[in-house]
C-alpha positions in Angstrom: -51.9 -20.0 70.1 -52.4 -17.4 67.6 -53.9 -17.6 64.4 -50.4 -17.7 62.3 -49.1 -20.2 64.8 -52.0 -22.7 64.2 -51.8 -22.1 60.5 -47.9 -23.2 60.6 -48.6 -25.8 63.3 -51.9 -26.9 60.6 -48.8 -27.8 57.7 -45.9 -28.6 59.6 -47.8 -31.6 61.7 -50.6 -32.6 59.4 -50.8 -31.3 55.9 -46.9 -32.1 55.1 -47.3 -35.5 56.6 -50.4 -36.7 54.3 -48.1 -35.5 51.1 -44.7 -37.1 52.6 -46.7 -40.5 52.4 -48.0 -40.4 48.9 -44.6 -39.0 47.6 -44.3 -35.8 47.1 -41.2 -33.9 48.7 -41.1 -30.3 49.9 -41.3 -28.6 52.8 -44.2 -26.1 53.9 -46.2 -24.6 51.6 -44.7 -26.0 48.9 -44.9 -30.1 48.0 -43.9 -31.7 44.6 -44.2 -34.7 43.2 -42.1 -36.0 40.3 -43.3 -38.4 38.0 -40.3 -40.8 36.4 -40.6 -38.7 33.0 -39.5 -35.6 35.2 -43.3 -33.8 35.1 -43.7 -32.2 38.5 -47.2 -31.9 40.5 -47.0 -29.1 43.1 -49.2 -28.3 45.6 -49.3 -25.4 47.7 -51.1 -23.5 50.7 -50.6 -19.9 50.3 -51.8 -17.3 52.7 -53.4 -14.8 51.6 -51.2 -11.0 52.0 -54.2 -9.4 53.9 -54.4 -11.6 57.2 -54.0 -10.9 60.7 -52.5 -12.4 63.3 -56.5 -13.0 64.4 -57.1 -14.1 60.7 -54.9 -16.6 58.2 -57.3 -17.1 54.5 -55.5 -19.6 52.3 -55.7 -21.5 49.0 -55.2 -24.5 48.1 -53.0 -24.1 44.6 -52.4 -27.3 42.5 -49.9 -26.9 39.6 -48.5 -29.2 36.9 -45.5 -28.2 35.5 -44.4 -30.4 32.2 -41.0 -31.4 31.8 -40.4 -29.6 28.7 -41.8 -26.6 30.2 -39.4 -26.6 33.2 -36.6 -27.7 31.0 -37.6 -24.4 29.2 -38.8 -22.1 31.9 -35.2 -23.2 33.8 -33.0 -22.1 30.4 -34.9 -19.3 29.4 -37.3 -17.7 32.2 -35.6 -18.2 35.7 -32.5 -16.1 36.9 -32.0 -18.6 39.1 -34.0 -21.7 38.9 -34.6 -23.8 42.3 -34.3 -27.2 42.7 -38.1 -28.1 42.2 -40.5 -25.9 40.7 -42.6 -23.5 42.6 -46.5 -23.2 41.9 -45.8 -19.8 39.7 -43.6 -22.2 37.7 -46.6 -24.3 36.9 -48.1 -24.6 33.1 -51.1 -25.2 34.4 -53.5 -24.4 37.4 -56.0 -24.5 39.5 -56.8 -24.2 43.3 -59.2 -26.8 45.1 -62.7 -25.5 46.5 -64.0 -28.9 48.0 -67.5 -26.7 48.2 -67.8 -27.6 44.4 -68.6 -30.7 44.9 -71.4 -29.7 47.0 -74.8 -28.6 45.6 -75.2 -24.9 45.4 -71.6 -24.7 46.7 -72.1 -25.4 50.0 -70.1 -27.4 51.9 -71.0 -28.8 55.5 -68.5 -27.5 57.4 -66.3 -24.5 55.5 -69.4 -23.2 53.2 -68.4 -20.4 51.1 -66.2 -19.4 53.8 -63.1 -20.9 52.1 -59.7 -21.9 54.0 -59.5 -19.8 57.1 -58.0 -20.9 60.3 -58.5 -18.6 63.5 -57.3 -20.7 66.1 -56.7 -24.5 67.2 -60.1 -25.7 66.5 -60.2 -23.8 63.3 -57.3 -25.2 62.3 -58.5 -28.9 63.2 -61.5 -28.2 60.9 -59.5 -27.3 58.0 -57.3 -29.9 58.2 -60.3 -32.3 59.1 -61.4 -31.2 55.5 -58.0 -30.5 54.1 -56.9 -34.2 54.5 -60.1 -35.9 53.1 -59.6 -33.4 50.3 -56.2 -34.3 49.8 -56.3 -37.8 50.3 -59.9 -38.8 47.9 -59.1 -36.1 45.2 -56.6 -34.4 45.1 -53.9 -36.6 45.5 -55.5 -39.3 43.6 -56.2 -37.0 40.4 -52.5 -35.7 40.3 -51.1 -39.1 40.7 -53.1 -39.9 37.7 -51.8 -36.8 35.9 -48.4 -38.2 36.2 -49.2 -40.4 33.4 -48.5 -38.4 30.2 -51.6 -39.7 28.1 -53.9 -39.1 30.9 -52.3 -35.6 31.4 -52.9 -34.4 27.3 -56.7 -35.6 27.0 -57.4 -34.5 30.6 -56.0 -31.1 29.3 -57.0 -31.4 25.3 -60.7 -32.3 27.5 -63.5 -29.3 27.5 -65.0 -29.7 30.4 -62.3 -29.6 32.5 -60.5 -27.0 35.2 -56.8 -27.1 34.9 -55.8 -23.3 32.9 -53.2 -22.1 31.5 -51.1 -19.6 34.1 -51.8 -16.4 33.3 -48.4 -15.1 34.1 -47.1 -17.2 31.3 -49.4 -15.1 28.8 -49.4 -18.7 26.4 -52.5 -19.6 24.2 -54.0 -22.7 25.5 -53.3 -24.4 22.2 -49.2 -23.4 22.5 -49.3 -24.9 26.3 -51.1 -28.2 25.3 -48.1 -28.7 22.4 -45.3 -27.8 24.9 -46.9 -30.9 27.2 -46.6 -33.3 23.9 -42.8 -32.0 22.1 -41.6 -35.9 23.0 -45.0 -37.3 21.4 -43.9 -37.1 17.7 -45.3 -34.3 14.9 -48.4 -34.0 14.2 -50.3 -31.0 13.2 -51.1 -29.6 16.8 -47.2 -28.5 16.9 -47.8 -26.5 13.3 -50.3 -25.0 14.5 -48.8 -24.0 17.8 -45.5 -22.8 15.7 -47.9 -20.4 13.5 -50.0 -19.5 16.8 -46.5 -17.9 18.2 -45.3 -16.4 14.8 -48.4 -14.6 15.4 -48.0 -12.9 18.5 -46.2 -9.8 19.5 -43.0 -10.7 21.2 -43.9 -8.5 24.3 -46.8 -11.1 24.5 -44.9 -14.4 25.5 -41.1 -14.4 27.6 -38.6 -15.6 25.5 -40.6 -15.6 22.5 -37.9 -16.2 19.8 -36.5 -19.1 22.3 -39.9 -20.5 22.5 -40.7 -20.3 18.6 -37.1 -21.7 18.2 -37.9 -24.4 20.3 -40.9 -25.8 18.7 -39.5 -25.2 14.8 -36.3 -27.8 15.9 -38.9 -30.1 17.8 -40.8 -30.4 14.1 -38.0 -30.5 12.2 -35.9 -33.1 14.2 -39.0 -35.1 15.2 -40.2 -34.8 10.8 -36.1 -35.9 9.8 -35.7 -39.1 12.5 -39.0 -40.2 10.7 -39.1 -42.9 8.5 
C-alpha cells in the first residue's frame, strides 16, 4: 500500500469515525460540527502540495466559523457558498501540534517530525496519536467553543492560540465584534465600526458591506433598547 493510499485508508476508517461519534458531519478531510446557534467547528487534515506517493505531510487545521460570519461570508464573499463551511471559510484558526504539550516540543513518538504517514505502520502511528489528540483535546475544546460565552473570552483571552485568518485581512478587534453582533451594543462594536472606517477598502472584501453591516447592528440593537 502506498503512501497516498494509507493516508486515505488513515481518514476514511479511523479519523472520520472518531468525529462521526462526537458529532461533527463531513466527509474526508473536511468535518464540521454545528452548534444549535448555527456556529460551525471544522476540522481538517490537509496534505501538504509537495508529497510523493513515498511521502504524504499533513496538518491538522481547526477552524471556527461564527454564524454571523458565515451568514456574511455566504452573502457577500462566496460565489457559490457550499453547504457547510470549509476551513478557508473559518474566522478563526489554528492547526494542532500535540508536540506542544511536550517539554521542549518533543513528542514521544512524532517529535518535530509532524504528521507524516509513509506507509501502514506510519499510518497506525499517526492515527495512534491523531485519535488521543482528537479525542482528549481537540474535540473536547471545540465542543466547549460551541458555547458562545466560552467562545468570546476564550478569543477576547491573551494567552490564547486561535488567530484571525489571514486571508480575511480583519483586525482582531473587527473579528472578536463580528462573533458578538447578537450580544447587544456595547462599545467594542464602535470601536470595531471606526476600526473599518479606517481602512483602505482594498484592505478587507466587501468593505462597504461589512461597515454597513455593523452600523445597522448598532443602530437596530441602540433603537430596540429600552
Amino acid at each position: 500500500m502506498t503512501a497516498q493510499e494509507s493516508f486515505r485508508a488513515m481518514l476514511r476508517d479511523s479519523i472520520g469515525p472518531v468525529l462521526r461519534d462526537a458529532g461533527f458531519t463531513g466527509t474526508a478531510p473536511t468535518w464540521c460540527l454545528r452548534s444549535g446557534r448555527g456556529d460551525f467547528a471544522v476540522v481538517n487534515l490537509a496534505r501538504s502540495r509537495w508529497n510523493t506517493a513515498d511521502e504524504v505531510r499533513f496538518d491538522v487545521n481547526l477552524a471556527l466559523v461564527p454564524q454571523p460570519w458565515w451568514q456574511f461570508s455566504t452573502r457577500f464573499l462566496l460565489d457559490k457558498a457550499p453547504k457547510t463551511p470549509r476551513f478557508h471559510d473559518g474566522l478563526f484558526d489554528k492547526q494542532s501540534h500535540p508536540e506542544r504539550r511536550y517539554a521542549g516540543w518533543q513528542h514521544p513518538v512524532l517529535g518535530r517530525e509532524g504528521w507524516v504517514v509513509r506507509d501502514a505502520a506510519s499510518a497506525d502511528v499517526c492515527v495512534e496519536v491523531l485519535r488521543e489528540e482528537l479525542t482528549t483535546v481537540v474535540i473536547p475544546e471545540l465542543v466547549a467553543l460551541q458555547h458562545r460565552g466560552t467562545l468570546i473570552a476564550t478569543l477576547r483571552a491573551e494567552a490564547q492560540d486561535w488567530g484571525v485568518a489571514f486571508w480575511h485581512g480583519l483586525p482582531r478587534k473587527v473579528a472578536i465584534t463580528l462573533v458578538m453582533l447578537d450580544e447587544g451594543p456595547g462599545p467594542e462594536l464602535a470601536e470595531a465600526i471606526n476600526i473599518v472606517r479606517s481602512l483602505p477598502a482594498d484592505r478587507i472584501k466587501a468593505r462597504d458591506a461589512l461597515l454597513d453591516l455593523l452600523i445597522r447592528t448598532q443602530t437596530q440593537t441602540s433603537t430596540n433598547t429600552p
